[in-house]
C-alpha positions as CSV (number, residue, x, y, z in Angstrom):
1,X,1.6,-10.1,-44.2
2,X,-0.6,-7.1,-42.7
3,X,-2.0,-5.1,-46.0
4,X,-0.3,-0.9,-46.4
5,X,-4.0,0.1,-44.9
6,X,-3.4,-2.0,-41.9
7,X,0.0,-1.0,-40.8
8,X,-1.2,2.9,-41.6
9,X,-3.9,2.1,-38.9
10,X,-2.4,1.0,-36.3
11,X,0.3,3.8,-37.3
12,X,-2.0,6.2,-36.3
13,X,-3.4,4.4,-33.6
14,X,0.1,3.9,-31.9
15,X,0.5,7.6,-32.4
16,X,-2.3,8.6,-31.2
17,X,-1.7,6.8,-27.9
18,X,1.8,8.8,-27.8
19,X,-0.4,11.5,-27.1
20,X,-2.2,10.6,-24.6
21,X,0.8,8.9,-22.7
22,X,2.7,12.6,-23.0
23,X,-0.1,14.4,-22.4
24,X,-0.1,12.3,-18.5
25,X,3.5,12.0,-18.0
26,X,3.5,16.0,-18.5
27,X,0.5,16.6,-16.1
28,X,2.1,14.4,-13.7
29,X,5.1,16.5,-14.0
30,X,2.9,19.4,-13.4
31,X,1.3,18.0,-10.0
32,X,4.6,16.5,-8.7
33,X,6.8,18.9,-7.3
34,X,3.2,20.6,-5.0
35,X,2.6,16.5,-4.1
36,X,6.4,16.2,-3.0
37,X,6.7,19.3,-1.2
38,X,3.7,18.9,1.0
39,X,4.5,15.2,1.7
40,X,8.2,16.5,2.4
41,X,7.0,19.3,4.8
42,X,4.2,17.0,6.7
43,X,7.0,14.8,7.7
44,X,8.5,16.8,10.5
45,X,5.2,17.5,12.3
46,X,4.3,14.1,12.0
47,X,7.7,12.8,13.9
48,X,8.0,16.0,16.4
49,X,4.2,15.1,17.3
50,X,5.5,11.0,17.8
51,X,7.9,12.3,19.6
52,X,6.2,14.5,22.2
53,X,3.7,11.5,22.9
54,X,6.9,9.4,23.5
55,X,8.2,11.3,25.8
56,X,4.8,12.5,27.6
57,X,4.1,8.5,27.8
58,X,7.0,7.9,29.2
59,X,5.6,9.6,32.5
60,X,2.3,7.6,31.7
61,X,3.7,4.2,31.9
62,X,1.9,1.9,34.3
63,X,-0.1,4.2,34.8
64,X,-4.3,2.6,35.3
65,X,-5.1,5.6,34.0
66,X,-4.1,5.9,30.2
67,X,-5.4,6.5,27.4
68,X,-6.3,3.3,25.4
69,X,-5.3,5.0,22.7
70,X,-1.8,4.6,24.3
71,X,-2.1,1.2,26.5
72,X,-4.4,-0.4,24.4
73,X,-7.4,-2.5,25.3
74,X,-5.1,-5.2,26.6
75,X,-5.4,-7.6,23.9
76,X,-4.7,-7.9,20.1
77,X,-7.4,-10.2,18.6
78,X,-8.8,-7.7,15.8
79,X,-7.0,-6.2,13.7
80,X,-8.0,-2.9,11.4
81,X,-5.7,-2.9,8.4
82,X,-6.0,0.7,6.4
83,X,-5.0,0.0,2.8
84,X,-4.6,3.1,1.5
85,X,-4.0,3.8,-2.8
86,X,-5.0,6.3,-5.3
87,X,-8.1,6.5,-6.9
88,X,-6.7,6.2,-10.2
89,X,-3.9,4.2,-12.5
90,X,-1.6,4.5,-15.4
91,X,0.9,4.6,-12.7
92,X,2.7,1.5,-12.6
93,X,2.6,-1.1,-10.0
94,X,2.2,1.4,-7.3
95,X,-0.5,0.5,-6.2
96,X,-0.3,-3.3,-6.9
97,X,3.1,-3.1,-4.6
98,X,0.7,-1.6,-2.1
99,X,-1.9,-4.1,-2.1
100,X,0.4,-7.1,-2.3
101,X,2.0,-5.8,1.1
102,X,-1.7,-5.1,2.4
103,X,-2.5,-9.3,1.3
104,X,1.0,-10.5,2.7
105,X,-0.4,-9.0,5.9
106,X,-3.8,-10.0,6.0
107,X,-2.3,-13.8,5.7
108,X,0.2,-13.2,8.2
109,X,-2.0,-12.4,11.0
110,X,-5.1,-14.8,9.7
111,X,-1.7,-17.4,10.5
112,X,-1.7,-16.2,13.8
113,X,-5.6,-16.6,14.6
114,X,-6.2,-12.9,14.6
115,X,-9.4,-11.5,13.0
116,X,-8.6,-8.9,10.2
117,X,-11.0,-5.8,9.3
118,X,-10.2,-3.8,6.0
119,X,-10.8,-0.2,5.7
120,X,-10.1,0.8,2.2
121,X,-8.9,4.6,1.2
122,X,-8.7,4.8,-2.2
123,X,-10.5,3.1,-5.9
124,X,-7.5,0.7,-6.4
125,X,-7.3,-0.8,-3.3
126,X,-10.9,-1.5,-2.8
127,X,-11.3,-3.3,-6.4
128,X,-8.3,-5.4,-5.9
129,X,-8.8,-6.8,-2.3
130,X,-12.8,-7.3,-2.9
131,X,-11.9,-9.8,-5.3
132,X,-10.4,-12.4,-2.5
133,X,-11.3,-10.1,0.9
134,X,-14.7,-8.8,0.0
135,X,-16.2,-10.3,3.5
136,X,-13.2,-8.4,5.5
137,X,-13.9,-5.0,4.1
138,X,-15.4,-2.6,6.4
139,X,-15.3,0.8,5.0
140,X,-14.1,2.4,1.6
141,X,-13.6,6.0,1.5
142,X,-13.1,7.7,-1.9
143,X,-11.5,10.5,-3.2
144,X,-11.8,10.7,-6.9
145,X,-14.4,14.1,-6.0
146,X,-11.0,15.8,-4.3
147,X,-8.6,17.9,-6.2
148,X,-6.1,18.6,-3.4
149,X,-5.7,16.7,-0.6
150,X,-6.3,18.3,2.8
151,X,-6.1,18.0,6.8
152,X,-10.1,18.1,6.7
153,X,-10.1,14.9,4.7
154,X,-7.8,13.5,7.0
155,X,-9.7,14.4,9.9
156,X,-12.8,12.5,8.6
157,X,-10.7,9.0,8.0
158,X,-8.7,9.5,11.8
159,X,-12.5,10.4,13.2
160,X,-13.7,7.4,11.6
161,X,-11.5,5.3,13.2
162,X,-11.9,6.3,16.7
163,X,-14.9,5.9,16.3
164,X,-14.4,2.4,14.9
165,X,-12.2,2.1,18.2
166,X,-14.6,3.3,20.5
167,X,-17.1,0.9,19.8
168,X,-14.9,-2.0,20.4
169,X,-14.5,-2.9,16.1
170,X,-10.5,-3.6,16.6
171,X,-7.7,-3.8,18.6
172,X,-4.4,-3.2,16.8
173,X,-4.9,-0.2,13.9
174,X,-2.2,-0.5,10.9
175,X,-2.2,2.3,7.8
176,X,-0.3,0.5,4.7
177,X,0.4,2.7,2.4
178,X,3.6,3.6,0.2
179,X,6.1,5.9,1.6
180,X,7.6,8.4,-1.4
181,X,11.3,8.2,-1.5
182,X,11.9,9.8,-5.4
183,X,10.4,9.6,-8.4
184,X,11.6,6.0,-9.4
185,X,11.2,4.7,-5.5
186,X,8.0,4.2,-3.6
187,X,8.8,1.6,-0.7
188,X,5.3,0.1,0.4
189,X,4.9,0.2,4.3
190,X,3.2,-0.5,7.4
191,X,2.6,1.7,10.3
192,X,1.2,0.8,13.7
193,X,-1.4,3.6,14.2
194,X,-3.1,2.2,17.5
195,X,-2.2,1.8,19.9
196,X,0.1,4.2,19.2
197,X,3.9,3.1,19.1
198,X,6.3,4.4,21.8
199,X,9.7,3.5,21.6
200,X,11.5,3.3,24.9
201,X,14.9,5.1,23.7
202,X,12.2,8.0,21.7
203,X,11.1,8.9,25.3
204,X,14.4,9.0,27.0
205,X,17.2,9.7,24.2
206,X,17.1,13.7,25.3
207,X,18.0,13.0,28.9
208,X,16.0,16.1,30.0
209,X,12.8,16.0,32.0
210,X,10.2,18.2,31.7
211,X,7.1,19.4,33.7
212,X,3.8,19.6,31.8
213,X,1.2,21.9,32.5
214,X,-1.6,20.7,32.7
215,X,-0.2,16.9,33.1
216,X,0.7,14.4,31.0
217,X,-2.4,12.4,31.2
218,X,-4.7,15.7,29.6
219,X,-2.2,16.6,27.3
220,X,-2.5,13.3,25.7
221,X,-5.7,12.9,26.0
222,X,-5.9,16.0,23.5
223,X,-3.1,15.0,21.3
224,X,-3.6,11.4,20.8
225,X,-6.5,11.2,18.9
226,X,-5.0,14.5,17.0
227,X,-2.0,12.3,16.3
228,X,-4.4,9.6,14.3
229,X,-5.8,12.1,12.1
230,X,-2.2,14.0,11.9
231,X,-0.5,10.1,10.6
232,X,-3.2,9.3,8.3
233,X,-2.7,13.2,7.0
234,X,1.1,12.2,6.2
235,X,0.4,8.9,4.8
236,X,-2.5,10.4,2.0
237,X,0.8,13.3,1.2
238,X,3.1,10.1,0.6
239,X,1.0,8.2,-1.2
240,X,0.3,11.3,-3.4
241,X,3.4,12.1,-4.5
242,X,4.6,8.6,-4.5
243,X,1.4,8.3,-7.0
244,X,2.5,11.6,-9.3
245,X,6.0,9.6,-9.1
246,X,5.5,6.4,-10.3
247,X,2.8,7.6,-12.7
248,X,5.8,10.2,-14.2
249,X,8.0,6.9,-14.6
250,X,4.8,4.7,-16.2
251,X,4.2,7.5,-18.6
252,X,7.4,8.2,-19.9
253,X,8.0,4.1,-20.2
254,X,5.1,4.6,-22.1
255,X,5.8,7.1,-24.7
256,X,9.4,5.7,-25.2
257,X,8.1,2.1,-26.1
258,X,5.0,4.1,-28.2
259,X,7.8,5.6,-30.0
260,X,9.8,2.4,-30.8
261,X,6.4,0.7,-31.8
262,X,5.9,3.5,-34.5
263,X,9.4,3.0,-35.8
264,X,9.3,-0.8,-35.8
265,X,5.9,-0.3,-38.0
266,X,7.4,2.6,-40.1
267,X,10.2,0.1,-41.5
268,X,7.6,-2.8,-41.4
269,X,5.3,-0.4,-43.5
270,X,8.3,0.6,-46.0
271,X,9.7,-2.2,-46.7
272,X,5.8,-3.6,-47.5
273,X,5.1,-0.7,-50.2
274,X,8.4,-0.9,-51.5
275,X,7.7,-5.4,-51.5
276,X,4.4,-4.3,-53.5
277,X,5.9,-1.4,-55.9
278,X,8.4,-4.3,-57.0
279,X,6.0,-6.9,-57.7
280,X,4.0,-4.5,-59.6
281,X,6.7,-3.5,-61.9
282,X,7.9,-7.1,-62.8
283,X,4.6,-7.9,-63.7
284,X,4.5,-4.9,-66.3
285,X,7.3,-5.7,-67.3
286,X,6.9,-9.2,-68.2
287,X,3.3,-8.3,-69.6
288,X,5.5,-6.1,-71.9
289,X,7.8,-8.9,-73.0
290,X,5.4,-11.1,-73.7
291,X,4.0,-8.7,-76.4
């Protein structure tokens, strides 16, 4: 049986790690309704921009001269997977989910005889996969240094990867990431990023035909590569007020079972004194009797 000094120890400790559990869940709190308004106001951008490249590629199809950010480089042999997690924890398996989608993946396509590049964006991600894909990671981009995500930040990772493109690295892009639903639901997912996807019912569901100026083929070549940057943009807003989410829900799990620890100890730590007090008095009294 644990000694009275014991059980006041780990008491204190429990309590003092009741502390630190509020103290997150209430900063979460703090951060999550910014995180799920931005990540709710990026997403219409983000789909009205996949669907003007729908319907402006549409016009493009068969066309020698497209973009190969559209048509692609006519084969799918590499593929860039972009595993993208927070920096930190203490929120759940949010970004295990992430991962586990990102390695399900990687052995899906190494099945099919494709070559698979990692670019990392995000701590988490990055320490989990270099323990069994450390020769597959190309790139790991950070952001522990940021306070609030941006567009500029964005803009670096999409110009990263056309560059990566340009040079010939890959030939199929995807972005993993989690896609925020509410607090208590973050659905890991995967996105084709390039070539970029064109549904044939996105570019003809309106029924109406338009007439670019200039033509289509300039117009994309201006909004295409804006479109990378634009996606990854949405998918860093998801993944940060999925993060804020789950870490809400870990922290209050948290506290709760802190809380039933302390009580479980509490009784534990009665019913020891009052076991001791007891056996104290008997033995006075029978030191008096035998007087």
């Amino acid at each position: 049986m644990a000694s009275l000094k014991a059980l006041r120890n780990r008491i204190a400790s429990v309590k003092a790690t009741r502390k630190i559990t509020k103290a997150q869940q209430m900063v979460a709190a703090a951060k999550f309704r910014r995180a799920q308004d931005a990540a709710v106001a990026a997403r219409p951008y983000a789909d009205k921009m996949g669907q003007v490249i729908a319907s402006l590629a549409g016009g493009m199809k068969g066309n020698a001269g497209a973009s190969p950010l559209l048509s692609g480089t006519g084969k799918d042999d590499v593929h860039l997977l972009i595993v993208a997690t927070a920096d930190r924890g203490l929120c759940g398996a949010f970004n295990t989910n992430i991962v586990r989608l990102a390695r399900h993946k990687i052995e899906e396509l190494q099945a099919q005889g494709k070559k698979v590049l990692i670019l990392t964006v995000g701590r988490k991600g990055r320490d989990q996969l270099k323990r069994q894909y450390e020769k597959l990671i190309l790139e790991s981009i950070e952001f522990t240094h940021v306070k609030r995500i941006s567009f500029a930040n964005a803009a670096e990772i999409g110009q990263r990867v056309l560059e990566l493109y340009a040079e010939g690295k890959f030939d199929v892009a995807t972005v993993i990431y989690s896609k925020f639903r509410s607090v208590i639901s973050q659905v890991p997912t995967a996105t084709q990023l390039i070539p970029a996807p064109v549904e044939e019912k996105a570019s003809t569901q309106t029924g109406v035909t338009y007439d670019y100026e200039p033509d289509e083929g300039e117009i994309l070549a201006d909004l295409l590569p804006r479109n990378v940057s634009v996606q990854i943009f949405r998918v860093l807003l998801e993944n940060v007020a999925g993060e804020f989410g789950a870490k809400m829900t870990a922290m209050d799990g948290a506290t709760r079972n802190a809380g039933e620890v302390i009580d479980k100890l509490t009784l534990q730590y009665n019913r020891t004194r009052q076991a001791q007090i007891t056996k104290e008095l008997i033995e006075i009294i029978s030191g008096a009797e035998a007087l």
